[in-house]
C-alpha positions as CSV (number, residue, x, y, z in Angstrom):
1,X,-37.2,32.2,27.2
2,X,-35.4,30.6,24.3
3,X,-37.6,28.0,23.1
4,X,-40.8,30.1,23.7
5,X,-38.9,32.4,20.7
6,X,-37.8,29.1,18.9
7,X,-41.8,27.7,19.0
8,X,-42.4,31.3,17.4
9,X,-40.2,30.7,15.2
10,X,-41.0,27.1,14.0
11,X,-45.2,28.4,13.7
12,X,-43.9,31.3,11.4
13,X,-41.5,28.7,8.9
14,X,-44.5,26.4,8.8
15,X,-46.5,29.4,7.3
16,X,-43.6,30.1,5.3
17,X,-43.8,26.7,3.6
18,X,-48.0,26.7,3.7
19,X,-47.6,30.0,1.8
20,X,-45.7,28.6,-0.9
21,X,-47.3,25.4,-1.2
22,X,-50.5,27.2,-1.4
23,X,-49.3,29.7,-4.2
24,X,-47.7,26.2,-6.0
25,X,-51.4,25.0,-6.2
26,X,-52.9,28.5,-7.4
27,X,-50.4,28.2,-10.0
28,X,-51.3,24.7,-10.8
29,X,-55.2,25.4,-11.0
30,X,-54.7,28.6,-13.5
31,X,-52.4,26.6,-15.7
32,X,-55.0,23.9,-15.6
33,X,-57.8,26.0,-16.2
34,X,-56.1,27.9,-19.2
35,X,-55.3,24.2,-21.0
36,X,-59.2,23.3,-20.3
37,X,-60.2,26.4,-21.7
38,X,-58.1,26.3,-24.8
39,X,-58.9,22.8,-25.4
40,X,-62.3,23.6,-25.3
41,X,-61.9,26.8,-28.2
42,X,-59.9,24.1,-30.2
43,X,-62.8,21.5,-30.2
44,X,-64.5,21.3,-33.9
45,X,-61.5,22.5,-35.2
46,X,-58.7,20.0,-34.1
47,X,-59.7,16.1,-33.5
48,X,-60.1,14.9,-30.3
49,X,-56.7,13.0,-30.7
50,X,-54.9,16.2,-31.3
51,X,-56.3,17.7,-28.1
52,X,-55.6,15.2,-25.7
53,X,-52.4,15.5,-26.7
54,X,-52.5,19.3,-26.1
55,X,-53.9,18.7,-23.1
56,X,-51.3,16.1,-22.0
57,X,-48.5,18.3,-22.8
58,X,-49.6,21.1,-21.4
59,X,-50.8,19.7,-18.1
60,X,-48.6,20.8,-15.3
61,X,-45.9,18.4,-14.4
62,X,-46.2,16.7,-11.6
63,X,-42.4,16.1,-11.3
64,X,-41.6,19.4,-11.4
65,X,-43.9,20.3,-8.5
66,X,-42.2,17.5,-6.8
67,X,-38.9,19.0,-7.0
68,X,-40.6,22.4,-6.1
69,X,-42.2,21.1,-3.3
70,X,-39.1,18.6,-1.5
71,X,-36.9,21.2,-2.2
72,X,-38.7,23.6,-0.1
73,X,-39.8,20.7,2.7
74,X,-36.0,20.5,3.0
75,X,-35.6,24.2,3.8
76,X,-38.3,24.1,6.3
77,X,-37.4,21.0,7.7
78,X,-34.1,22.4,8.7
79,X,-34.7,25.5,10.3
80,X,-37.9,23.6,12.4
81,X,-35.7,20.5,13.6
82,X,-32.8,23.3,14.6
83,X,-35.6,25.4,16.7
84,X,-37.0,22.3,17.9
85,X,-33.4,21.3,19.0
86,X,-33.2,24.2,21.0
87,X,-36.6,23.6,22.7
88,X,-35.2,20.2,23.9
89,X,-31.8,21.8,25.0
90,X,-33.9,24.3,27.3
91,X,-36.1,22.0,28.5
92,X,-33.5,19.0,29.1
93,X,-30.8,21.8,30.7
94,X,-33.7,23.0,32.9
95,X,-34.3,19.4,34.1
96,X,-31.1,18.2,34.9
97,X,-29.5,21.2,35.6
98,X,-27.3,20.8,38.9
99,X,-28.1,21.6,42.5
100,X,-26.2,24.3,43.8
101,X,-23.7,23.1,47.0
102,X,-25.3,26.2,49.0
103,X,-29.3,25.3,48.6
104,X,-28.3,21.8,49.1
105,X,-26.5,22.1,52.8
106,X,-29.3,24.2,53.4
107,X,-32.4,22.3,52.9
108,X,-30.1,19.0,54.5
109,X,-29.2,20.9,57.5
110,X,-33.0,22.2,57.8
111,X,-33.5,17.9,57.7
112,X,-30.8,16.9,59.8
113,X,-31.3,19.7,62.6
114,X,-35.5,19.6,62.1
115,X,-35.6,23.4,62.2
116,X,-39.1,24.4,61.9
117,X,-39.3,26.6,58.6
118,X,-42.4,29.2,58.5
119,X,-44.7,29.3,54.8
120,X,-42.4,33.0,55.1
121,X,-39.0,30.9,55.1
122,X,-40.5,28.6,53.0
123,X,-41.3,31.1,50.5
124,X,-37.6,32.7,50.4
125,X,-36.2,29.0,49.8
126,X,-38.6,28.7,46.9
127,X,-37.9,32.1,44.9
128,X,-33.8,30.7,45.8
129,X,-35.1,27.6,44.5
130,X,-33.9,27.5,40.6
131,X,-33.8,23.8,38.8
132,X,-36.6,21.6,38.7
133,X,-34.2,19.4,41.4
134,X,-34.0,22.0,44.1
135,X,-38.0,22.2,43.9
136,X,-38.2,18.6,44.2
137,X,-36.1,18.8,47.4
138,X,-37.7,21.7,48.5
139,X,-41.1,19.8,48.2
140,X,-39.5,16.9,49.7
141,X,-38.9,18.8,53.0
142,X,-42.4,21.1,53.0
143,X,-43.7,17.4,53.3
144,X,-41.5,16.2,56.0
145,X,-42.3,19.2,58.2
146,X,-44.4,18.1,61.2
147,X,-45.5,20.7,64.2
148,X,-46.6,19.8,68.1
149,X,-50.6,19.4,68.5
150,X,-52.3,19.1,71.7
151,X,-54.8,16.4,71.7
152,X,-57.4,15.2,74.1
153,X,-57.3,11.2,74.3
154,X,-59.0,8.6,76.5
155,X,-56.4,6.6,78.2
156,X,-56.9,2.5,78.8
157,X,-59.3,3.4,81.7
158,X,-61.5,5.5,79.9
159,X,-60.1,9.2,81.2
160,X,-59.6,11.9,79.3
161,X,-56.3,13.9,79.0
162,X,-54.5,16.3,77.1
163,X,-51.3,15.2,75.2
164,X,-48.7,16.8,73.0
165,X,-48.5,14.7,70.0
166,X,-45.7,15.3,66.5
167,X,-48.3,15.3,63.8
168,X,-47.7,16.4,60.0
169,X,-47.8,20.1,59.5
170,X,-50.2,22.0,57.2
171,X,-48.8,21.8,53.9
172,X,-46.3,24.2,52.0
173,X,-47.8,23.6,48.3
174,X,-44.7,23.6,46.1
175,X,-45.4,23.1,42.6
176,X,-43.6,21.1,39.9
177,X,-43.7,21.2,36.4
178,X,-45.2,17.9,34.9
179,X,-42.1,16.4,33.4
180,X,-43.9,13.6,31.5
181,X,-46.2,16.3,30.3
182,X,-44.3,18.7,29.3
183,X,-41.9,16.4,27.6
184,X,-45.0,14.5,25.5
185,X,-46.5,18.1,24.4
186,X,-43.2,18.6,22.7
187,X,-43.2,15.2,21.2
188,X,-46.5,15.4,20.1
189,X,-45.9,19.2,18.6
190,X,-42.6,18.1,16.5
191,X,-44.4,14.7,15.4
192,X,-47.3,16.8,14.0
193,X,-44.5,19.5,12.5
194,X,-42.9,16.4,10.7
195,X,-46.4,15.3,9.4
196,X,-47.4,18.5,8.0
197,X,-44.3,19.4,6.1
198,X,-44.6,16.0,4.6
199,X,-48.3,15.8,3.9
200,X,-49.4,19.1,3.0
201,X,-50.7,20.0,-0.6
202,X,-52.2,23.2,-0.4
203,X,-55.6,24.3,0.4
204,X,-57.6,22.2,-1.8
205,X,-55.1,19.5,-1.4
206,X,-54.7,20.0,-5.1
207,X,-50.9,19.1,-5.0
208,X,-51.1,15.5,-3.7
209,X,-50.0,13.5,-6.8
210,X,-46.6,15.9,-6.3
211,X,-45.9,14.6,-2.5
212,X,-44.6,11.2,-3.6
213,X,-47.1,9.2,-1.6
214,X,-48.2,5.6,-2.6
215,X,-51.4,4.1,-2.8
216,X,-51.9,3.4,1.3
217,X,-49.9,7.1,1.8
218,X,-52.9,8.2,-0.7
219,X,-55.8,6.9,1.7
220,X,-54.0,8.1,4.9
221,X,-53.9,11.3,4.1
222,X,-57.5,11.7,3.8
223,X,-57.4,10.7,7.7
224,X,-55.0,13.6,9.0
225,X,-57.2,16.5,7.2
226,X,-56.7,19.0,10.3
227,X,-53.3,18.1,9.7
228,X,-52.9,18.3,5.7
229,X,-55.6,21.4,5.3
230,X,-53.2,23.4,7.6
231,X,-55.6,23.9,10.6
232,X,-53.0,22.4,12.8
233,X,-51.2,25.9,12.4
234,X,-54.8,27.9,13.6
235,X,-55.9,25.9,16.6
236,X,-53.2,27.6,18.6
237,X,-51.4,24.4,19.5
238,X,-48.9,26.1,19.7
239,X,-49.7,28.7,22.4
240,X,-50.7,25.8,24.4
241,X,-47.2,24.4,24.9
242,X,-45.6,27.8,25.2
243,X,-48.2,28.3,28.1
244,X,-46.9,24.8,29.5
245,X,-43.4,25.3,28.8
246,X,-43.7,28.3,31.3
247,X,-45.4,26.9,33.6
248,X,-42.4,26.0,35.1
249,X,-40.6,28.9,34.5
250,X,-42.3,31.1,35.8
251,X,-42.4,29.7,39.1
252,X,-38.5,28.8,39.5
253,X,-36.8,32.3,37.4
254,X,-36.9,35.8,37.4
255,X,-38.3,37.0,34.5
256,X,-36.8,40.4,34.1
257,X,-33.3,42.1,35.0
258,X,-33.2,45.1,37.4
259,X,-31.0,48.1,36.5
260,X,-28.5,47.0,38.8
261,X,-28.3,43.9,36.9
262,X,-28.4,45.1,34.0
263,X,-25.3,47.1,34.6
264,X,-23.4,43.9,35.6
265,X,-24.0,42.1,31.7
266,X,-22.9,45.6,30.0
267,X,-19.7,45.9,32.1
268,X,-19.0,42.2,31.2
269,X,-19.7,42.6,27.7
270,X,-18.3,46.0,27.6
271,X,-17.8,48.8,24.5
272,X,-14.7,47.0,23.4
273,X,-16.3,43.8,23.1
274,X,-19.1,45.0,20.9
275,X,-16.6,46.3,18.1
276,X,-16.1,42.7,17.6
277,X,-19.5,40.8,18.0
278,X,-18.7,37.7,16.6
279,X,-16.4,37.4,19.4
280,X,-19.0,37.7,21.4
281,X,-20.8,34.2,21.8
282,X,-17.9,32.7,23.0
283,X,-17.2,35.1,26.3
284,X,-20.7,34.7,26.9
285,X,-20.2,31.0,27.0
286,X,-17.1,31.6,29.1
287,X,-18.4,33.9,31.8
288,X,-21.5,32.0,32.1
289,X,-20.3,28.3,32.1
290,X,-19.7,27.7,35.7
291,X,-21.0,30.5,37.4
292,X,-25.3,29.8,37.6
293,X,-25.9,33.4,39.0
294,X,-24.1,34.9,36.2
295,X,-26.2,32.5,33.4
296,X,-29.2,33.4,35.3
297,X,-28.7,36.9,34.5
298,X,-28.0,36.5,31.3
299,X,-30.3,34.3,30.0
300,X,-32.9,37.1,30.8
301,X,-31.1,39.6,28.0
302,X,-32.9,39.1,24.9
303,X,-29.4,39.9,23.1
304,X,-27.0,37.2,24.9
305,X,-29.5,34.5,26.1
306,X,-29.0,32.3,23.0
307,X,-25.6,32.0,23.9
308,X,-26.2,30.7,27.1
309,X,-26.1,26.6,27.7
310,X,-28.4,26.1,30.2
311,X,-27.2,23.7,32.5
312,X,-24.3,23.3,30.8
């Protein structure tokens, strides 16, 4: 929910910043070209000394397309790391979000007792089933499950008979997101956000003297080109992880509220409350921090789910 709006987010400030460092380098190559060309209408009336000097003077600064440029990086860098902060809050709040004290008697006295759950019983525990640790020991006990099978054997004197035998049980597939995977995607995603803001020079990579890099920066950047060229933001990377991210969520939340449910958030945060909306973060926070059905409800309205701390 949140972060798949945050990785929106972060894909639309790194075009931000690629639009402005791409109109910095336009700039730069029509001031460059207008020097060239007046040098050249000076020549055989000025001496060459004179026009280097023109030339030299009216070169575009690098410095100033320095400042331009960091001072922009900064902006971008900002609003990206605070998005990518609230991808990691999601993502660790889903993870170690609690088990709730119901679900867990339930699936240990399903253990202790041995009840035999059908794939239907199975499958109501599953949509109940809402952190990643409740599927984990819900897929625990799908594997425990074991069923009586009637077997024909040949005993020690070589007769056949028919026994009842405890054998595993066909299995309930549970799924799981891939923690590890999930949580490298991310890693990899902000790493390459980092890169770009700091090695991008426009299009033509016409602005590289202005990001600051020394001689070995120089030659590395010439090795991260799907990077620096800005193809990084067109090879849908980004889709990618939002696809992963919800992988998970899909299976393990509801993904929209009934009108019944909806009814319940606009009676909490009634007609009174929304005279005074800035007041309004901090009962959502209230309501929602220890009470999980509440939070779950809310985190599905596009108008309060920010303000919920998931697993908080």
């Amino acid at each position: 929910m949140r972060y798949k709006t945050a990785l929106e987010q972060v894909k639309q400030i790194l075009n931000s910043y690629k639009d402005i460092v791409d109109n910095m380098e336009r700039e730069q190559i029509a001031e460059t070209e207008r020097t060239n060309k007046k040098c050249e209408e000076m020549r055989g009336q000025w001496t060459e000394q004179y026009i280097e000097e023109y030339r030299k003077q009216n070169t575009p600064a690098a410095d100033s397309k320095r400042r331009a440029m960091q001072a922009a990086r900064e902006r971008a860098k900002a609003l990206c790391d605070r998005n990518m902060e609230t991808i990691r809050g999601g993502i660790d709040g889903y993870f170690s979000a609690p088990i709730s004290a119901d679900f867990a008697r339930k699936i240990q006295s399903f253990s202790i007792l041995g009840v035999a759950l059908s794939d239907a019983e199975f499958d109501l525990l599953e949509r109940e089933a809402r952190t990643y640790t409740e599927r984990r020991l819900l897929k625990q006990l799908a594997e425990s499950r074991t069923e009586k099978r009637m077997r024909v054997e040949i005993d020690e004197h070589g007769q056949t008979k028919t026994v009842e035998r405890e054998e595993p049980a066909a299995k309930k597939s549970i799924e799981l997101p891939n923690i590890d995977v999930i949580y490298a995607a991310v890693e990899a995603y902000e790493n390459n956000v980092n890169k770009f803001l700091e090695n991008y020079a426009g299009e033509n990579g016409g602005l590289l003297e202005s990001l600051n890099l020394d001689l070995f920066g120089k030659q590395s950047h010439n090795l991260m080109l799907s990077v620096s060229s800005g193809s990084f933001l067109k090879n849908g990377d980004t889709e990618k992880i939002i696809e992963m991210l919800s992988e998970f969520e899909n299976g393990s939340r509801k993904q929209a509220l009934s009108d019944f449910e909806q009814s319940i958030i606009d009676a909490i945060i009634d007609d009174d409350d929304k005279k005074y909306p800035s007041l309004i973060p901090e009962k959502v926070q209230n309501v929602t921090k220890n009470n999980k059905e509440l939070a779950d409800l809310f985190i599905l309205d596009e108008r309060y789910s920010k303000y919920v701390k998931v697993g908080g």
